[in-house]
C-alpha positions as CSV (number, residue, x, y, z in Angstrom):
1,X,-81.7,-72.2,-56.3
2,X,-79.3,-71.6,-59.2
3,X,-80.6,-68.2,-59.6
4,X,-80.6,-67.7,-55.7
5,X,-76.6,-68.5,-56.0
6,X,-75.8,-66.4,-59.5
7,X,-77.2,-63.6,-57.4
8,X,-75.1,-64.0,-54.1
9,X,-71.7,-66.0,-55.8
10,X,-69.6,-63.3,-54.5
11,X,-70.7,-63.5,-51.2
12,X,-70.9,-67.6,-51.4
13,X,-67.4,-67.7,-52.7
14,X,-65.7,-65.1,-50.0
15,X,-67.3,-66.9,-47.0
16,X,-65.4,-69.1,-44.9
17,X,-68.2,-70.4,-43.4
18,X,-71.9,-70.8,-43.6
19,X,-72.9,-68.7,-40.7
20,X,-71.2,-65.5,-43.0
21,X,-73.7,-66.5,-45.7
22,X,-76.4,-66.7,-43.7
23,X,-75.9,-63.4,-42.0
24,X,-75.1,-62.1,-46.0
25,X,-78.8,-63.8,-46.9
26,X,-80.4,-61.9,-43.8
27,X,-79.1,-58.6,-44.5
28,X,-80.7,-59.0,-48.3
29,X,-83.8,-59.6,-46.7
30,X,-83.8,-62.9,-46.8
31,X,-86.2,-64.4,-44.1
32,X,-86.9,-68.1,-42.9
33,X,-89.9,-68.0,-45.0
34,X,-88.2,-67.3,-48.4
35,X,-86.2,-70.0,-47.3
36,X,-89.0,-72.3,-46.6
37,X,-89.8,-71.6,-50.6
38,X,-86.4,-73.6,-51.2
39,X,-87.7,-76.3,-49.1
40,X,-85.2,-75.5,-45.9
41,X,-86.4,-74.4,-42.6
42,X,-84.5,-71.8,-42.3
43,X,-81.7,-69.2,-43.3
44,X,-78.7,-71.1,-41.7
45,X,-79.8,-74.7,-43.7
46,X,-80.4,-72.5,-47.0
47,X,-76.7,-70.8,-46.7
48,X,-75.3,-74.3,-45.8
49,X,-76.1,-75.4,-48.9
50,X,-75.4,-72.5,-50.7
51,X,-71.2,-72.5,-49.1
52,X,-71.5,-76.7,-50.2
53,X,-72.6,-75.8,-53.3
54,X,-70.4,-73.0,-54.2
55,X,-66.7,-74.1,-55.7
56,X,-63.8,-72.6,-53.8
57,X,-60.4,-72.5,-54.7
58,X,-57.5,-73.6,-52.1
59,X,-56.5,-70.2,-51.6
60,X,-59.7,-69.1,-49.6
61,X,-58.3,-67.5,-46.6
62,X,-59.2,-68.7,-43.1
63,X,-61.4,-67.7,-41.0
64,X,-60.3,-64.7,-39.1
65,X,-60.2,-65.7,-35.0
66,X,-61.0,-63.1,-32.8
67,X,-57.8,-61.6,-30.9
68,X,-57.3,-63.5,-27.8
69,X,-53.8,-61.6,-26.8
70,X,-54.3,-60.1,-23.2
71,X,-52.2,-56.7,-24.0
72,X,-54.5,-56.5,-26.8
73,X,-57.6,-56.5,-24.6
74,X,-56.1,-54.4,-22.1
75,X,-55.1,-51.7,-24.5
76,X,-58.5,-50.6,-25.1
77,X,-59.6,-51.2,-21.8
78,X,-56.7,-48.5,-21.0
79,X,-58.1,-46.5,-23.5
80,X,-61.6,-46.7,-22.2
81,X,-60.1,-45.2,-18.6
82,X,-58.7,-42.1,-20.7
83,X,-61.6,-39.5,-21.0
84,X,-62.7,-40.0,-17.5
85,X,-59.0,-39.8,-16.4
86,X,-58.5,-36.3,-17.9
87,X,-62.3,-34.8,-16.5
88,X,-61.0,-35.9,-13.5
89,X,-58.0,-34.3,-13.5
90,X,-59.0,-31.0,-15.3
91,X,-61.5,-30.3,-12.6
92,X,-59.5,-31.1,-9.9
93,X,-57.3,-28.4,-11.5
94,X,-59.9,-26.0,-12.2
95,X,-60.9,-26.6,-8.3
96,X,-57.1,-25.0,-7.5
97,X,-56.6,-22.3,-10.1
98,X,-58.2,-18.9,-11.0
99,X,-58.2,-16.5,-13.2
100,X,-56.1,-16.5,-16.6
101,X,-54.8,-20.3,-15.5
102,X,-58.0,-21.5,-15.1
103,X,-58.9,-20.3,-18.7
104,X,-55.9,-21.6,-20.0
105,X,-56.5,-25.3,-17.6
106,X,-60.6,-24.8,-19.0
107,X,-59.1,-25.1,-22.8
108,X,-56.2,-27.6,-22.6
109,X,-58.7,-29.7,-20.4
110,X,-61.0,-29.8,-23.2
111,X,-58.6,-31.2,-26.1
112,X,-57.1,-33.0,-23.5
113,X,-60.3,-34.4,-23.3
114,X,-61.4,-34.9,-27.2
115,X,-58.4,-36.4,-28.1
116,X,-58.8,-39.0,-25.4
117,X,-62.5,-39.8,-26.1
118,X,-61.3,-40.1,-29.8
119,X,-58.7,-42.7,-28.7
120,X,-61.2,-44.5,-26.2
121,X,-63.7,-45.0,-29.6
122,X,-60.9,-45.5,-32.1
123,X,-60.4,-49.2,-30.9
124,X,-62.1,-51.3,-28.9
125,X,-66.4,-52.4,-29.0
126,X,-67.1,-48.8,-29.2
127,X,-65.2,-48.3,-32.3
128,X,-67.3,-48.0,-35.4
129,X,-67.5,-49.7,-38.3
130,X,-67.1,-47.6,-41.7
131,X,-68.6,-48.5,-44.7
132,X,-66.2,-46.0,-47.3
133,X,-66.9,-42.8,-48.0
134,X,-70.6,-42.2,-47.4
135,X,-70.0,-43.0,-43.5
136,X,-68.2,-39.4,-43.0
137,X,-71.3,-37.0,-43.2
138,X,-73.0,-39.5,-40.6
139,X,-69.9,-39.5,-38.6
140,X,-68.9,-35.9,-38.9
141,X,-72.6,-34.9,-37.5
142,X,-72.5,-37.5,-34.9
143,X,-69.5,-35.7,-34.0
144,X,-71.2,-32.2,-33.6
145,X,-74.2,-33.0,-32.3
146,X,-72.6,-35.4,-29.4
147,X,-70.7,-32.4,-28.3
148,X,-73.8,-30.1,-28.4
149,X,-75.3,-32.1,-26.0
150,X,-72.2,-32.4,-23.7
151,X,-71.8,-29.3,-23.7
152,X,-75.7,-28.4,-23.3
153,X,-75.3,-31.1,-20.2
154,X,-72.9,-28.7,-18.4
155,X,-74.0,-25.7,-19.4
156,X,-77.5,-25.4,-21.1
157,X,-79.9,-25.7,-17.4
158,X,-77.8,-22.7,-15.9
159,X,-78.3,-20.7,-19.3
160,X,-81.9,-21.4,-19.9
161,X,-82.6,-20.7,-16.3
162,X,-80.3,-17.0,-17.0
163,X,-82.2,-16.6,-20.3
164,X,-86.0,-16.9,-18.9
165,X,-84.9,-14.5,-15.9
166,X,-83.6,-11.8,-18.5
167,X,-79.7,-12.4,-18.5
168,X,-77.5,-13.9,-19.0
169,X,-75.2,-11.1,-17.6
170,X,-72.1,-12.8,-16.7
171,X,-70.2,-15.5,-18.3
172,X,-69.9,-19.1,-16.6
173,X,-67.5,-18.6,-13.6
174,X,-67.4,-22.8,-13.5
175,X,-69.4,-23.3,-10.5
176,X,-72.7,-24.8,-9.4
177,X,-73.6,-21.1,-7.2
178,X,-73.2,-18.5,-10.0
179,X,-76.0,-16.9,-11.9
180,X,-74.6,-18.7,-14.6
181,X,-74.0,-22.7,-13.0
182,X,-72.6,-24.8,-14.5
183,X,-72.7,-28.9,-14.1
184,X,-69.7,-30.2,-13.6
185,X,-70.6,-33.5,-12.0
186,X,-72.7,-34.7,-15.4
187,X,-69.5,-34.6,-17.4
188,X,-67.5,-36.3,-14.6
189,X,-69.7,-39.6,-14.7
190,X,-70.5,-39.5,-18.5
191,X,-66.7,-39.4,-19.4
192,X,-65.9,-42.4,-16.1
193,X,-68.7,-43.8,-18.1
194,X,-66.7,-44.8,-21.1
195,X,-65.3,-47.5,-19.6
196,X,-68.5,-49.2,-18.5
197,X,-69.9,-48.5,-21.8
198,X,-67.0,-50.3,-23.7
199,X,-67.2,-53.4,-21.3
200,X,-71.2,-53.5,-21.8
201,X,-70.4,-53.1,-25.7
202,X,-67.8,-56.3,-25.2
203,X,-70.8,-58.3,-23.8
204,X,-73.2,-57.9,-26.3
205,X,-70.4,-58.4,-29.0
206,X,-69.1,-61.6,-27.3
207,X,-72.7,-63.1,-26.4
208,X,-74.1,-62.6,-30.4
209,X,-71.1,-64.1,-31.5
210,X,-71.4,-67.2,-29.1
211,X,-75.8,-67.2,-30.0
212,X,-74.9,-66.8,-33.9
213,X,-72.9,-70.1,-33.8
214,X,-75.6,-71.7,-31.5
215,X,-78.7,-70.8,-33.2
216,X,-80.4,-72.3,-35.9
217,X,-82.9,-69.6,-37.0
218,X,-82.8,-66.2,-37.5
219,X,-85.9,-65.8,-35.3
220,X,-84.1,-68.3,-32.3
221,X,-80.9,-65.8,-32.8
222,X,-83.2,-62.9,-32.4
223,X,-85.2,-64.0,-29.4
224,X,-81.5,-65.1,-27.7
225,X,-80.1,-61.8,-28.2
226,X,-82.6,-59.3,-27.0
227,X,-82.2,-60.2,-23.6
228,X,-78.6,-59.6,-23.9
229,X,-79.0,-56.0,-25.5
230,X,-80.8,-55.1,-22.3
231,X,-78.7,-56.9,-19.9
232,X,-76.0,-55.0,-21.1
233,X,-78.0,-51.3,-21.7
234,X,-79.4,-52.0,-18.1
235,X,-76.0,-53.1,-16.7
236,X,-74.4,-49.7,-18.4
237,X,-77.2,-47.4,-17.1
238,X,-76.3,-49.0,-13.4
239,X,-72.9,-48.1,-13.8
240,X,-73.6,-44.9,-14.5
241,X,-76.0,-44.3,-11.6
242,X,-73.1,-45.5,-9.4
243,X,-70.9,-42.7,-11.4
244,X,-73.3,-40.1,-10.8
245,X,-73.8,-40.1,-6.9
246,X,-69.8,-40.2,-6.9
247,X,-69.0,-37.5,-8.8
248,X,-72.1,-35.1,-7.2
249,X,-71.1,-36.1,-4.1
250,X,-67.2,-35.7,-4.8
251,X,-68.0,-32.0,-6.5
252,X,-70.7,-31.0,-3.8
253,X,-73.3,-30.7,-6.9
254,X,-76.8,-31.8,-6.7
255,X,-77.1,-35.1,-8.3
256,X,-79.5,-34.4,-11.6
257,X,-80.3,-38.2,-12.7
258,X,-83.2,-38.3,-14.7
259,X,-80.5,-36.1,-17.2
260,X,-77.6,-37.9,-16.9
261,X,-79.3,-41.2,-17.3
262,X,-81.3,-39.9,-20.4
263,X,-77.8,-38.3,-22.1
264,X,-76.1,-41.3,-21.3
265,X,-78.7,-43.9,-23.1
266,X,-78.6,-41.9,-25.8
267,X,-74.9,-41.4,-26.3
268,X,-74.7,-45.4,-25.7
269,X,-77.4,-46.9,-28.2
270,X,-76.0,-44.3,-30.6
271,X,-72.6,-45.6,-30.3
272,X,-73.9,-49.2,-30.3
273,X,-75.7,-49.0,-33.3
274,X,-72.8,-47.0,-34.8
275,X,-70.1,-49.7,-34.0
276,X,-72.5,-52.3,-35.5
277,X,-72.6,-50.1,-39.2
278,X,-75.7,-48.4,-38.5
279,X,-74.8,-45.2,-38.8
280,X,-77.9,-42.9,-40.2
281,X,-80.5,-43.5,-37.3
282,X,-77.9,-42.4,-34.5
283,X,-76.8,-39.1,-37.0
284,X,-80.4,-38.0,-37.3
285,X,-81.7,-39.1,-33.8
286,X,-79.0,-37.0,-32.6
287,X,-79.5,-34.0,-34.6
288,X,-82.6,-33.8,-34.0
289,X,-81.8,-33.9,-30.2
290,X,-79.3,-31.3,-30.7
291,X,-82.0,-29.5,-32.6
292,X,-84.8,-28.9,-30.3
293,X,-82.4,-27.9,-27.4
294,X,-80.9,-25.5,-29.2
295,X,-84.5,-24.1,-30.4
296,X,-85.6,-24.0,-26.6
297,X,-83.1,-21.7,-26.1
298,X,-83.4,-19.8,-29.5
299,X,-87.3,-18.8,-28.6
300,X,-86.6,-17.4,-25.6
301,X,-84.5,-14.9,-27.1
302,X,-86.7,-14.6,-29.7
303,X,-89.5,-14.0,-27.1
304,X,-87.7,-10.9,-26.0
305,X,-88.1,-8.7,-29.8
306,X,-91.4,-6.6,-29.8
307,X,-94.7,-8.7,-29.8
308,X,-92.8,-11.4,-30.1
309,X,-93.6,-12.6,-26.3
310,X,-95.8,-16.1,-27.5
311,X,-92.7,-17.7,-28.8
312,X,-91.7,-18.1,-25.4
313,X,-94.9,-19.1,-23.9
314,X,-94.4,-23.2,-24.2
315,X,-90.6,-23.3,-22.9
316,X,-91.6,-20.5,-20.4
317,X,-94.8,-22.9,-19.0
318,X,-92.3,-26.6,-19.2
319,X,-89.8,-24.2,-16.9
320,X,-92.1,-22.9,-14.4
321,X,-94.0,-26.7,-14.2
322,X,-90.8,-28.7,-14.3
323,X,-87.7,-26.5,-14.3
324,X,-84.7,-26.3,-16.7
325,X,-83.7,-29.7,-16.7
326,X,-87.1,-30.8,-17.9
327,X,-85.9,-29.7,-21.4
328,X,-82.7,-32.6,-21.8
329,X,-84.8,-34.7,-20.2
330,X,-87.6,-34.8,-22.8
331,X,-85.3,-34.2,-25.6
332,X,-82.5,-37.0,-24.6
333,X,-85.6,-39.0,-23.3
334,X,-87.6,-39.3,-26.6
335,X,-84.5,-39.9,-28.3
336,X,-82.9,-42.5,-26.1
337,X,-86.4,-44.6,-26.5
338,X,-86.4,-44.3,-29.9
339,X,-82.8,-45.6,-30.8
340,X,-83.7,-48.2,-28.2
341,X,-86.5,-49.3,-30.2
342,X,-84.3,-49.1,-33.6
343,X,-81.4,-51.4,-31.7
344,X,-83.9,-53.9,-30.5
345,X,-84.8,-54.9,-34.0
346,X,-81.1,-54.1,-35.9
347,X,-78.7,-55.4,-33.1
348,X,-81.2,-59.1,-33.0
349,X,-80.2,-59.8,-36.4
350,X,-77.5,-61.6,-37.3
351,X,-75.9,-59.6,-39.7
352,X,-75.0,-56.9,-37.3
353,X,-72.6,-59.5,-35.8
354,X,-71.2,-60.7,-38.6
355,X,-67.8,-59.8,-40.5
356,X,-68.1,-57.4,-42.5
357,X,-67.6,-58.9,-45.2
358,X,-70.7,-60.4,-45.0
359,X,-73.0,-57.6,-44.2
360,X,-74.9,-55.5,-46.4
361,X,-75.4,-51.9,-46.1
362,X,-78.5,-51.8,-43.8
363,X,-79.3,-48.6,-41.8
């Protein structure tokens, strides 16, 4: 036991309570069974000895309450609204312009729209938690790679479709009948989506935090909030069925859910995991997502240089068996269930739902 506390003293003698300590322990890799070697049951009784057994000064600062002021709450809620406020609007103006203003609407729409997704993630459940200065490359590419696949989601089916009939020979002209379509009612119920996403992310956050003071065992925690995570991944993915039929039937586009459902469980359990600290497993599931569309695309053009026809051959025989929107839907698919499998063992421990001053640096 004394070496047990030498080893964690800093993080016995910052806690304000034992539950910090115990979500500290777990994120060291301490289990109930190493406990059970320092004859305690379990995690939470070994870091309640370990916070009565560590000396503290009177100037340990309390424990930090969560905010409880309404304009607080209904700030990021606000901010939530934002990016589906601004697709809204942009195609509505796209819908009544033409020409040069519809370029100039088309680019303005789309910082309008960046800066407001920035300020819908900057606060709130969906806002991540950084770790210093080795979080920026994951974040940077988590950046790039979410807007790939955005943009592939309006865009990529019309182009692959172009590409595997020879063309493309005209640029996007921004609606569903060109040669070149593109889908405007994906990006109109991902972006409404941010606000269900953020209230989904506020259940799971609230719930652990209520199961981390009610549990005595990280395995009892576990088992408590696994149920949660898919209640509110479930409850999310409803929403954005909802969203979906809306906006199709709103923009008179066919409603394509098998790829708006995929994109969007992968955008959430990325974001989820992100705003927990776990930042590497969303960066590379991503980029690898971003990856093989891009590559789909990339050998049918290669297919088109002299007897260089085979590249082609497996994207060629998934289009004419499934169409173009069998590609996002395998890519964003795979991924989705992967970083679903990743969140139902990191977001059941308890210190993803700790402060952070208790948490290690677990990916």
């Amino acid at each position: 036991m004394k070496a047990l506390l030498h080893r964690h003293r800093e993080l016995c003698a910052r806690a304000v309570d034992p539950l910090e300590i115990a979500a500290g322990l777990e994120a060291y890799g301490i289990t109930d069974r190493t406990a059970a070697r320092f004859r305690h049951r379990d995690v939470f009784s070994l870091a309640e000895e370990m916070f009565a057994r560590v000396p503290r000064g009177a100037d340990t600062p309390p424990r930090p309450e969560p905010p409880a002021d309404p304009p607080a709450r209904g700030a990021w809620i606000v901010r939530a609204l934002l990016p589906g406020a601004v697709c809204v609007a942009t195609l509505a103006g796209l819908r009544l312009t033409q020409g040069r203003m519809r370029l100039v609407l088309t680019a303005v729409g789309l910082v309008a729209l960046v800066l407001a997704v920035r300020a819908a993630l900057a606060r709130g459940p969906l806002s991540a938690r950084r770790r210093g200065p080795a979080s920026a490359a994951p974040a940077t590419g988590v950046r790039l790679w979410t807007c790939w696949l955005l943009a592939y989601a309006a865009l990529g089916d019309g182009l692959l479709a172009a590409v595997a009939a020879g063309g493309p020979d005209t640029l996007p002209l921004g609606t569903a009948d060109s040669a070149w379509p593109v889908d405007t009612a994906v990006l109109a119920a991902l972006t409404l989506s941010c606000a269900p996403a953020a209230w989904s992310a506020e259940l799971l956050a609230s719930g652990a935090r209520r199961r981390l003071t009610a549990s005595r065992g990280l395995g009892e925690f576990a088992t408590a909030v696994r149920p949660l995570l898919l209640g509110a991944f479930a409850l999310y993915l409803a929403a954005l069925v909802g969203l979906h039929t809306l906006s199709a039937a709103v923009l008179g586009e066919p409603a394509a859910y098998a790829r708006t459902l995929t994109l969007g469980a992968l955008l959430l359990l990325a974001r989820l995991l992100a705003a927990h600290g776990f930042r590497r497993a969303p960066a590379l599931v991503l980029g690898v997502a971003a990856a093989a569309e891009a590559s789909a695309l990339s050998v049918l053009f290669g297919s088109r240089l002299p007897g260089c026809a085979f590249l082609g051959t497996p994207v060629q025989a998934l289009l004419d068996g499934w169409g173009p929107g069998s590609v996002p839907v395998l890519v964003c698919g795979a991924g989705a269930l992967a970083l679903l499998a990743h969140a139902s063992r990191r977001l059941t421990r308890a210190s993803a739902h700790a402060p952070a001053a208790a948490r290690g640096d677990g990916r």
